[in-house]
Residue, then its C-alpha position, 0 to 999 in steps of 0.5 A: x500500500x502506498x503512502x497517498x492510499x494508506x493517508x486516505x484510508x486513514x483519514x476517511x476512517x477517522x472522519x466516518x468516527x467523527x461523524x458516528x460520534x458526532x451523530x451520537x451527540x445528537x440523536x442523544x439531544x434529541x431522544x434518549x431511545x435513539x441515543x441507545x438506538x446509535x449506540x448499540x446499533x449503529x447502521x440505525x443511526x444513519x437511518x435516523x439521520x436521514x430523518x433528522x436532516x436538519x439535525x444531523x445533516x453535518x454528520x451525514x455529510x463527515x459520513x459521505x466524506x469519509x466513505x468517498x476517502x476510503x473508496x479513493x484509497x482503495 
């Protein structure tokens, strides 16, 4: 692996971590059972996201970001 692939994947994990944990904080905010629903399963969070756009939106754009950092470095 290369050091440009290696960098983006390493990146792009650490934005989707920031994103989840940014997501947390707000579905927290919002309702407890979705602050336990993120917590234990984690896929539901971002379906709850895409809900909540106006809340969650920024999480939801680290997500994108991340996912596209990890497809580039592939």
């Amino acid at each position: 692996m290369d050091p440009l692939s290696a960098s983006l994947m390493t990146f792009g994990t650490i934005l989707l971590i920031c994103s989840w944990i940014y997501l947390l904080i707000v579905s927290f905010n919002d309702d407890f059972t979705w602050g336990l629903a993120t917590i234990f399963l984690p896929p539901v969070s971002y379906f709850y996201s895409l809900f909540a756009l106006d809340k969650a939106g920024a999480a939801v754009a680290l997500a994108a970001i991340g996912s596209i950092l990890i497809f580039l470095g592939l």
